[in-house]
C-alpha positions as CSV (number, residue, x, y, z in Angstrom):
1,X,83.0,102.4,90.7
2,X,85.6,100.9,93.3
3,X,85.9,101.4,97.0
4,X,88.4,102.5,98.8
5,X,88.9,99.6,100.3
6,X,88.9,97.8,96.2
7,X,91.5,100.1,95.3
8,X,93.6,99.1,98.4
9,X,93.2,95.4,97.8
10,X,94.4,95.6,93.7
11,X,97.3,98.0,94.5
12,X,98.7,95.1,97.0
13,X,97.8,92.1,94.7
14,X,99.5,94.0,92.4
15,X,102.8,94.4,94.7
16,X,102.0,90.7,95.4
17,X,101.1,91.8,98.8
18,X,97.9,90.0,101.3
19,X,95.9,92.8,103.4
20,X,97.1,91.6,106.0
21,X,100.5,91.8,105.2
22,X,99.9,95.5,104.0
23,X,98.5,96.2,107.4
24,X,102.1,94.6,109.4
25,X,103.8,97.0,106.7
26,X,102.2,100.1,107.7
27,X,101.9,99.0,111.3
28,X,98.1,98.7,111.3
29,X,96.2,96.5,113.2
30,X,94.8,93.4,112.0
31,X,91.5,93.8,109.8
32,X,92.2,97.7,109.9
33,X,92.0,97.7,106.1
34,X,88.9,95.5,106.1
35,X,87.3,97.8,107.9
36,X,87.4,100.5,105.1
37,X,84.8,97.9,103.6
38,X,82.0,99.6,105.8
39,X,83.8,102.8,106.9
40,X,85.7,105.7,105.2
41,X,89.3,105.9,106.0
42,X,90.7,108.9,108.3
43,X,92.5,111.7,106.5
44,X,95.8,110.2,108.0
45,X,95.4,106.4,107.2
46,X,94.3,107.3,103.8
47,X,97.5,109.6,103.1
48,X,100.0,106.6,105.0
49,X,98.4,104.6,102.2
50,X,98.3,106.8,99.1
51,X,102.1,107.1,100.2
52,X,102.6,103.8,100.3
53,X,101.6,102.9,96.6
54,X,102.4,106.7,95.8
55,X,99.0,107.4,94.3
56,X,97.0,110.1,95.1
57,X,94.4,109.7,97.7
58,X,91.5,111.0,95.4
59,X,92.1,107.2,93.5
60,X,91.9,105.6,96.5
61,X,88.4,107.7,97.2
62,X,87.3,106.9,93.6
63,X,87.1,110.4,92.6
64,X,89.5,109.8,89.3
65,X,90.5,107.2,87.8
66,X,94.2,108.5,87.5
67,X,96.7,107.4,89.8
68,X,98.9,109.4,89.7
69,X,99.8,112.1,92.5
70,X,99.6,115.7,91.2
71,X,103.1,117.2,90.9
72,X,104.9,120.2,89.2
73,X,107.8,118.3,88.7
74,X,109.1,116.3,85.7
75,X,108.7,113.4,85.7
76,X,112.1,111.1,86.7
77,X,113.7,108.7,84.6
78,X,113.4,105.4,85.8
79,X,116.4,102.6,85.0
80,X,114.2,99.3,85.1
81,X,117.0,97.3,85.9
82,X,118.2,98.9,89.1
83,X,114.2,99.3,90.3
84,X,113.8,95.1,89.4
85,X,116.2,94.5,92.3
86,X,113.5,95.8,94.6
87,X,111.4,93.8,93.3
88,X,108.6,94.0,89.9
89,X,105.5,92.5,90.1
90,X,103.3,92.3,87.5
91,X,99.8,91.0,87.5
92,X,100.8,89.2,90.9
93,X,103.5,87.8,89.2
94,X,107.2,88.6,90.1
95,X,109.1,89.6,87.6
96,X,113.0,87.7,86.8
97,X,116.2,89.2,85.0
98,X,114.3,87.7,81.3
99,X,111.2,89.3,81.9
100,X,113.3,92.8,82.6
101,X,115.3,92.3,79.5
102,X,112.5,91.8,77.4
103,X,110.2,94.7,78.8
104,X,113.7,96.7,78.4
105,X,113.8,95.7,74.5
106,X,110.3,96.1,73.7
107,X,110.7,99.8,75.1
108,X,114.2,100.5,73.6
109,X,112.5,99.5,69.9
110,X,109.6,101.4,70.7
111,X,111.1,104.5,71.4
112,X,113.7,104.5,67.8
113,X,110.5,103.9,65.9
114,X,108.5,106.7,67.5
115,X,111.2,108.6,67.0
116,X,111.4,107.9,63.4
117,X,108.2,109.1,62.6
């Protein structure tokens, strides 16, 4: 099972992000997140950071596995194109117009042949 501190640290490599950049983003102090290595996280920096990666701050405690934030909404459409001009990362890795395209294809065919069955 992860730490809190685990989960922190792959949600930034993820975003391409250090720990210490993380911390400058949410106006932490330096080694603040480290510190979640020995020591839970306050109700308040844990919510600043669940917001952050908008994930639900039982992931970040370990206590499921889902991401996700509970919500009675529908879920939005997202337009992959518009959201790759803020910047994709995947696996550390930034993502480029190509990579976009191809992810864009992939999904478009996807969807017709799930819809075909």
């Amino acid at each position: 099972m992860f730490t809190t501190f685990e989960r922190i640290k792959e949600l930034a490599k993820k975003q391409g992000l250090s720990i210490n950049s993380l911390e400058e983003k949410l106006g932490y102090s330096r080694n603040t997140i480290y510190a979640l290595k020995r020591n839970q996280p306050g109700s308040e920096k844990l919510q600043q950071i669940a917001d952050y990666f908008n994930v639900s701050t039982d992931y970040l405690l370990g206590r499921t596995d889902n991401p996700r934030v509970a919500s009675d909404e529908t879920p939005a459409e997202i337009d992959l194109k518009k959201d790759a001009e803020e910047t994709f990362f995947y696996d550390g890795h930034e993502l480029n117009d190509e990579d976009i395209d191809l992810i864009t294809s992939i999904l478009e065919t996807r969807i017709k042949n799930r819809n075909k069955d």
